[in-house]
C-alpha positions as CSV (number, residue, x, y, z in Angstrom):
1,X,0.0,0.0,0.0
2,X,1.1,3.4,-1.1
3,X,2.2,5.8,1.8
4,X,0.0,9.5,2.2
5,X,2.2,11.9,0.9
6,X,0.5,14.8,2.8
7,X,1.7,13.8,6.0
8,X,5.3,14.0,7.8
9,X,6.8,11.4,9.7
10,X,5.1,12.7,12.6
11,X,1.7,12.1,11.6
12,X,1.1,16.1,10.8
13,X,-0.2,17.6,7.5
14,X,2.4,19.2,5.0
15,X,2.2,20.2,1.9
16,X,4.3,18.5,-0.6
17,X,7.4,19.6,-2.4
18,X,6.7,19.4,-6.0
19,X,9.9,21.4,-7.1
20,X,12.1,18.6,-8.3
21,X,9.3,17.3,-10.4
22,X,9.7,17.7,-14.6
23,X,7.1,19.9,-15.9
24,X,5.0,17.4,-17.8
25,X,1.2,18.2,-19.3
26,X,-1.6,17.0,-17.0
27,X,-4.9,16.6,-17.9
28,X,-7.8,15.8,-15.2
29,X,-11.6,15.1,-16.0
30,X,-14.3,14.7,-13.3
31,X,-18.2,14.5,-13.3
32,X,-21.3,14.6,-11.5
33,X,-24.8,14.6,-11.2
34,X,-27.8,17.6,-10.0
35,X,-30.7,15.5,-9.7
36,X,-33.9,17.6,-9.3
37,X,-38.1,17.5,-9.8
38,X,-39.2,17.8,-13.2
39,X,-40.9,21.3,-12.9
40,X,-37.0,22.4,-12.3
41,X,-35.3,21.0,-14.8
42,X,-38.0,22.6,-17.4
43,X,-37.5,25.8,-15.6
44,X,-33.4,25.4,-16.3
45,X,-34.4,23.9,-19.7
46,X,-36.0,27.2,-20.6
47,X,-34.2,29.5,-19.6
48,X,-36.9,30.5,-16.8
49,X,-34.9,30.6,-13.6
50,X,-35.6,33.9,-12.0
51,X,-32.0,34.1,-11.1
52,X,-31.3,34.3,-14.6
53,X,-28.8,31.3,-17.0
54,X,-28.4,28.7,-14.4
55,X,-26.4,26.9,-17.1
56,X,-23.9,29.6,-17.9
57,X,-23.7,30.6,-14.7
58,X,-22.8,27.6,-12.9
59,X,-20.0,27.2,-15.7
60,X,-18.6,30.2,-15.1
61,X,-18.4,29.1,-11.4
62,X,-17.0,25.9,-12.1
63,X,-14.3,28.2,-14.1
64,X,-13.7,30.3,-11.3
65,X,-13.4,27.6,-8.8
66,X,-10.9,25.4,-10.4
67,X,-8.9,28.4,-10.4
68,X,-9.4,29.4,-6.5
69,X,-8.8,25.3,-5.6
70,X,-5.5,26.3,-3.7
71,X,-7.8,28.5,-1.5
72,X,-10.1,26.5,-0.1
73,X,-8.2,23.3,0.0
74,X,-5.5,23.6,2.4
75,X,-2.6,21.5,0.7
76,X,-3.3,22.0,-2.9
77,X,-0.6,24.1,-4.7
78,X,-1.3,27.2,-6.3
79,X,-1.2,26.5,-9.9
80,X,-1.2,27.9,-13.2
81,X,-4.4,26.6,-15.2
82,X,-4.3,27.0,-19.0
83,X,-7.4,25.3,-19.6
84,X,-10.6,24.7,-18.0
85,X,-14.1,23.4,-19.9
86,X,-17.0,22.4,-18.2
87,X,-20.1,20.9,-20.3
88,X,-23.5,20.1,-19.4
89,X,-25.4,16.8,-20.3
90,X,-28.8,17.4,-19.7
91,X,-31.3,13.8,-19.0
92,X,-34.9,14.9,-19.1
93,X,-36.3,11.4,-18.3
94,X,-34.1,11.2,-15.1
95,X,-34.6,15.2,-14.6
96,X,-30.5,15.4,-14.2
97,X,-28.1,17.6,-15.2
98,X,-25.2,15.8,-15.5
99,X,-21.8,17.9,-15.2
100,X,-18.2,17.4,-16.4
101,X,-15.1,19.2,-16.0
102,X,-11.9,18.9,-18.0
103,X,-8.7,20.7,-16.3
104,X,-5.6,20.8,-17.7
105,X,-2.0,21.9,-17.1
106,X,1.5,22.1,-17.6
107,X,3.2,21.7,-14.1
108,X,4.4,19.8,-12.0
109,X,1.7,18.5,-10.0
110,X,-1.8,17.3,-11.2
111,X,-5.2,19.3,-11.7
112,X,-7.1,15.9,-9.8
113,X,-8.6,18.5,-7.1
114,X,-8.8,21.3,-9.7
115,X,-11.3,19.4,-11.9
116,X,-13.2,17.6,-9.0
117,X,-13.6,21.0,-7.2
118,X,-15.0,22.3,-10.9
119,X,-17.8,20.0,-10.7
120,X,-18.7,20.8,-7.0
121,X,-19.0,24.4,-7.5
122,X,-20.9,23.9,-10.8
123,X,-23.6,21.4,-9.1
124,X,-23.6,24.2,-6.0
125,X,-24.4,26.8,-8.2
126,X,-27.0,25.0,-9.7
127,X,-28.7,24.0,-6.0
128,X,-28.5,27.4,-5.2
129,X,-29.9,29.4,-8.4
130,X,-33.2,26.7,-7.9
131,X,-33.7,26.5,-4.4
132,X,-36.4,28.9,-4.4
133,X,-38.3,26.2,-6.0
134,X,-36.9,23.2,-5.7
135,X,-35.3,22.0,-2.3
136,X,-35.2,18.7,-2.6
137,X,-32.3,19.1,-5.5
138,X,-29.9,16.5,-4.7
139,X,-26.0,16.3,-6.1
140,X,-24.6,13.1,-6.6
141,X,-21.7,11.3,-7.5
142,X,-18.6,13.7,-8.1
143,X,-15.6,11.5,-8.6
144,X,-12.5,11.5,-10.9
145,X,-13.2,10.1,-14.3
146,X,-9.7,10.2,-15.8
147,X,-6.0,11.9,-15.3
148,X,-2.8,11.7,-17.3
149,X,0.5,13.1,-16.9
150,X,3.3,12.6,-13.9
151,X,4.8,9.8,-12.5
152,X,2.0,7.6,-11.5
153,X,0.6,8.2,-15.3
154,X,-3.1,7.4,-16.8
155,X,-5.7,6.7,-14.9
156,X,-9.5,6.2,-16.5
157,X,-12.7,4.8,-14.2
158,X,-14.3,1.8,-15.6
159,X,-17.6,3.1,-15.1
């Protein structure tokens, strides 16, 4: 079993030196699911939300978060995105929106948190733009779909 590389030999958080590692492209991609009542996901369908594009906003939140990552989670480095998408797969039998985020970089640490945090913020933003008529919305499912680049290489879900 792999060892935590976040914690010392004393059992306390650090954050880890990255500085020897080769700059090498990385590439994360992470999803997951807003699952809400039909009346809702019309009302996003349409365009109807009274807080205005609940789409385009939560993708410009996504954005934003993937870039603020280093804030809010206290042993991610600061790092210097040069790409983030975010796309919206709408299901209107399930009444989901399903979201994924594709982060990428040239560094020397990976974008897993970047892209996962993405998807959170996105799903939040959704949640709270329809609250006012929905509370029962329920996110689901945010996970790591794929990631390449660094030492420990590809990784892809089977699911």
């Amino acid at each position: 079993m792999k060892k935590l590389t976040h914690i010392d030999k004393k059992g306390m958080p650090k954050m880890v030196d990255v500085g020897a590692k080769p700059l090498t492209e990385r590439i994360a991609v992470a999803r997951g699911n807003v699952y809400m009542k039909k009346k809702t996901f019309g009302i996003i369908k349409k365009g109807q939300a009274s807080k205005g594009d609940v789409l385009g906003v939560a993708k410009i939140a996504g954005i934003m978060a993937a870039k603020k990552t280093a804030e809010i989670i206290p042993l991610c480095h600061p790092l210097k995105i040069t790409s983030v998408d975010i796309d919206f797969k709408l299901d209107e039998k399930k009444s989901r929106i399903g979201i994924e985020s594709r982060v990428k970089i040239t560094g020397q640490t990976g974008v897993e948190m970047e892209a996962l945090t993405a998807v959170a913020a996105a799903a939040l933003t959704i949640y709270d733009m329809c609250k006012a008529v929905d509370k029962e919305i329920t996110i689901t499912d945010i996970m790591l779909m794929e990631k390449s680049g660094g030492k420990s290489g590809k990784f892809k879900r089977k699911r």
